[in-house]
C-alpha positions in Angstrom: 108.9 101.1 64.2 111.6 101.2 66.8 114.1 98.0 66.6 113.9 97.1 70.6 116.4 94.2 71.4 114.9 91.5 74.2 117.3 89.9 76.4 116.8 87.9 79.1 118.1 88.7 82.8 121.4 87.3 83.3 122.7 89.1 86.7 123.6 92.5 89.3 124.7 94.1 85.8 121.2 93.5 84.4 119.7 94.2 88.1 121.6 98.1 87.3 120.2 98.3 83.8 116.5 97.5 85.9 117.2 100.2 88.6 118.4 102.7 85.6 115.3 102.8 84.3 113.5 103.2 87.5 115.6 106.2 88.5 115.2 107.9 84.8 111.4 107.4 85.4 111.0 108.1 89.0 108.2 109.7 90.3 104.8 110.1 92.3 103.3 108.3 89.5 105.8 105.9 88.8 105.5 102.1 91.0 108.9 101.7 91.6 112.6 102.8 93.6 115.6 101.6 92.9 116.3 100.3 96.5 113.0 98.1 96.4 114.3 96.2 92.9 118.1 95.8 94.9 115.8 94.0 98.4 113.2 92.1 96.2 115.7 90.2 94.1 118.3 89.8 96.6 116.8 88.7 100.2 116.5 85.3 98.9 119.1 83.2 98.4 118.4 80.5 95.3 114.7 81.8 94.2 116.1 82.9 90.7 114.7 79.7 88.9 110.8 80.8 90.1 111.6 84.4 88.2 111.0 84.4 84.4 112.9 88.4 84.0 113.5 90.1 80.7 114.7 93.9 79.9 114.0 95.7 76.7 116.7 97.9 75.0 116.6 100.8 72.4 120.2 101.6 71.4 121.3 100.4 73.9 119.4 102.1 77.3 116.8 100.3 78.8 113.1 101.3 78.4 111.3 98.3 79.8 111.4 95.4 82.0 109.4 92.4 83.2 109.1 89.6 86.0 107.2 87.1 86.1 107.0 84.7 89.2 105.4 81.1 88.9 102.1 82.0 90.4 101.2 83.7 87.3 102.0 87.4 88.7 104.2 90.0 86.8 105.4 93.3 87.9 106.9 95.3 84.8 108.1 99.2 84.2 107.6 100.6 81.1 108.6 103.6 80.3 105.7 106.0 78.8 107.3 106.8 75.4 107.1 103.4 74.7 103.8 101.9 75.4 103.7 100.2 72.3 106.1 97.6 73.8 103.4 96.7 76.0 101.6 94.0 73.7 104.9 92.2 73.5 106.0 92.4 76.8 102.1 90.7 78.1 102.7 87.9 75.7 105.9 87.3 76.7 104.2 86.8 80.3 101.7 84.4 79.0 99.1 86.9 80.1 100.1 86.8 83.9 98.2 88.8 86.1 99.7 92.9 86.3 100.1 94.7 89.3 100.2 98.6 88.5 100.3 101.7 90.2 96.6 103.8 90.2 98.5 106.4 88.4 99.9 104.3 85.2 96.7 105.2 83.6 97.9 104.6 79.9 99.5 101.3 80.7 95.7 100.8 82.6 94.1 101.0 79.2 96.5 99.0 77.6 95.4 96.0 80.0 91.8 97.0 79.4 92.0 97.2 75.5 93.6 93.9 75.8 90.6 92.3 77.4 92.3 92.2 81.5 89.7 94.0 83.8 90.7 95.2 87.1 90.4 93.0 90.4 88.5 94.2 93.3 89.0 93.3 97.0 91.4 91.1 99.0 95.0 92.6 100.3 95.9 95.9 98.6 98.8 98.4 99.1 99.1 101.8 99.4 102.0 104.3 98.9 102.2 106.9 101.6 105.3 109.7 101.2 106.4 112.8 103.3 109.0 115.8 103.5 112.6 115.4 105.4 112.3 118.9 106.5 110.7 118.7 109.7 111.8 114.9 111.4 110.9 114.6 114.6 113.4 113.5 116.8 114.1 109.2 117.6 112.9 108.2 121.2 113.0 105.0 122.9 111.5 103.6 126.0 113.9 102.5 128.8 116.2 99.6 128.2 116.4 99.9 124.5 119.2 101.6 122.3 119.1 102.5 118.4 122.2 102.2 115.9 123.2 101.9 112.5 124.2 98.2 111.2 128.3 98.9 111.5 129.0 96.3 108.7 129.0 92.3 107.3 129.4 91.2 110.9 125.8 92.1 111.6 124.2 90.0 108.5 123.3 87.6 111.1 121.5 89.5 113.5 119.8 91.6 110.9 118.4 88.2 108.8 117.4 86.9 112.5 115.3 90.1 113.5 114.2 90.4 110.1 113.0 86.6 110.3 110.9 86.9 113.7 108.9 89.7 112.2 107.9 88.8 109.4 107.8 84.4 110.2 107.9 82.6 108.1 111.3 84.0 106.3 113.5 83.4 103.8 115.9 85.9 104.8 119.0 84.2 105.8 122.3 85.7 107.3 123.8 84.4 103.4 120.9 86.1 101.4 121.3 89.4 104.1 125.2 89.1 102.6 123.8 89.6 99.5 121.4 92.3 100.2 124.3 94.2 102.0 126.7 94.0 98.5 124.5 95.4 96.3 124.2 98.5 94.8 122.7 101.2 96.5 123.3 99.6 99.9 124.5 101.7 102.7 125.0 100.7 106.3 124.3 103.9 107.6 120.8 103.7 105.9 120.5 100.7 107.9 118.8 100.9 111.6 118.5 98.7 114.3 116.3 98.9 118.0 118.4 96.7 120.4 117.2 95.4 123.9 119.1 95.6 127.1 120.8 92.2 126.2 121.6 93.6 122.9 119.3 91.5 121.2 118.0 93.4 118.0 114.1 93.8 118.1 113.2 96.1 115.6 114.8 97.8 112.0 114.0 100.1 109.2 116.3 99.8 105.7 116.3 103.0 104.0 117.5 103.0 100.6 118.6 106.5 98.8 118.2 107.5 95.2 121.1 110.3 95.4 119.8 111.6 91.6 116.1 111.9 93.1 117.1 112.9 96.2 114.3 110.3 97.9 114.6 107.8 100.0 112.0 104.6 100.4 111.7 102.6 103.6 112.1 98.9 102.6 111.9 96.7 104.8 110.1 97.9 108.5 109.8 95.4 111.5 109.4 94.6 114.5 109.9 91.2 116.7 106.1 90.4 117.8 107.4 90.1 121.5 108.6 93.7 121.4 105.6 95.4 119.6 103.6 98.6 120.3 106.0 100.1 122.2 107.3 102.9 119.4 110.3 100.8 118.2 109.6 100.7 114.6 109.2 104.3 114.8 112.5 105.2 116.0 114.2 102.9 113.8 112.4 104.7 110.8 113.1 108.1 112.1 116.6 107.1 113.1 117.4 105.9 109.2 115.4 108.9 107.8 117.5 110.9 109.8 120.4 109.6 108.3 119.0 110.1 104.8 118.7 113.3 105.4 122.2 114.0 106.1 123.1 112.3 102.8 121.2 114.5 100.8 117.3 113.2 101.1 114.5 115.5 100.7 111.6 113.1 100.8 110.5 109.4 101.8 108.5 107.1 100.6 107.1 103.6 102.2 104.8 101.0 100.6 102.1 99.2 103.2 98.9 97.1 103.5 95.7 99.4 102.3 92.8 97.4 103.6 91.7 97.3 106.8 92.7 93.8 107.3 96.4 94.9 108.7 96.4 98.5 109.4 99.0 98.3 111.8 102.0 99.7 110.1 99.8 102.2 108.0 99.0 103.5 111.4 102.9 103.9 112.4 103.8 105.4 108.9 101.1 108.0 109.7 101.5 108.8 113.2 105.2 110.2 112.0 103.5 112.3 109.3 103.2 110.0 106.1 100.2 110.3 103.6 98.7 108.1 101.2 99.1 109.1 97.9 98.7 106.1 95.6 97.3 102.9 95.4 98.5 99.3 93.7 95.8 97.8 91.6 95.6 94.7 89.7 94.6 93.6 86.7 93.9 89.8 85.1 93.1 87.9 82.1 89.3 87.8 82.6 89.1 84.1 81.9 91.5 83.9 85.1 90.1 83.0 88.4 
């Protein structure tokens, strides 16, 4: 039996060790990118105490991690060679809820054999990817104008925008800081739609796995008062775009499956994404 050493998250380095892993084990069937880990534990400034995060070592590499939030939810990557880490890793959790990718079959029947069964409706997510080969073009409508963020001095403006599209927001120009410093952060990955006063109204963060060669889209928004009117879409294309030229050959983006808020499925779509994955969840079945 393989000696794995348990240690609980202590920082970025940690954070690196987590994002590792995820590039080592990327792909179509694999939950998670390496920018998504970098914007979900930094775009929130003082949330650490709520996560419960551990990683699991085998002479010294990383082959799993977990993270548990207080509502009883963990996301976790495990890599397949290693499933038998799984038991330890759910007891750690105190048998939290598990959010997996449709395609982690084998970690599926771990859950089952365990006794979780799989939830069915509510919210769900899809994963939708394309090829960089063909980008259309950016356009805008009159009065608008698209750019890269040019550095720290636009924190501000890109945690406000950020915050009217997706109200209520925890993103702060201090927690944006924070997003902008970590690893694999570039501002040229980093679009913005501005409006004849200059306000920003829309934005797309790209963030590029260089090893991969893929980049995922994460976050997408627009200000409500400046909606269907394309914006989103050139700030994705404009970003892609840029990706490209460092060395992308592919994209994904994550968004709402149901039919409840089909909205930015729609836009992801209309520039020539396509589902190919699905999260699903799976709980404790004495759990409501």
């Amino acid at each position: 039996m393989p000696r794995y050493l348990r240690k609980d998250y202590q920082g970025p380095a940690d954070l690196r060790e987590m994002q590792t892993l995820a590039q080592r084990l990327w792909s179509q069937v694999s939950r998670w990118h390496l920018g998504e880990l970098a914007w979900r534990r930094f775009q929130h400034v003082g949330r650490e105490p709520e996560w419960r995060t551990a990683l699991w070592e085998l002479d010294g590499q990383p082959v799993a991690w977990a993270w548990a939030d207080e509502s009883g939810k963990l996301d976790l990557q495990l890599d397949p060679a290693h499933l038998t880490l799984a038991d330890e890793i759910l007891s750690w959790s105190g048998e939290s809820a598990v959010t997996l990718l449709d395609a982690e079959k084998e970690l599926a029947d771990v859950l089952l054999r365990r006794g979780y069964e799989q939830r069915t409706g509510g919210p769900f997510f899809v994963h939708l990817a394309r090829d960089l080969a063909d980008l259309p073009s950016p356009s805008l409508p009159a009065g608008y104008t698209l750019r890269a963020v040019r550095d720290e001095r636009d924190a501000g403006a890109r945690a406000a925008v950020h915050a009217a599209a997706f109200s209520p927001s925890h993103v702060t120009a201090e927690s944006y800081l924070q997003v902008m410093a970590a690893w694999p952060y570039r501002p040229e990955l980093d679009w913005l739609v501005e409006s004849e006063e200059g306000e920003p109204v829309a934005f797309c963060l790209v963030w590029l796995d260089e090893v991969n060669q893929v980049a995922v889209l994460e976050p997408v928004g627009t200000d409500p008062r400046h909606r269907r009117r394309g914006l989103a879409t050139a700030a994705v294309l404009g970003a892609l775009h840029a990706a490209r030229q460092l060395g992308a050959r592919s994209a994904r983006v994550c968004a709402r499956g149901d039919d409840d808020y089909p909205s930015a499925r729609a836009t992801y779509e209309s520039i020539g994404f396509r589902r190919y994955a699905r999260n699903v969840t799976f709980a404790p079945q004495d759990r409501p």
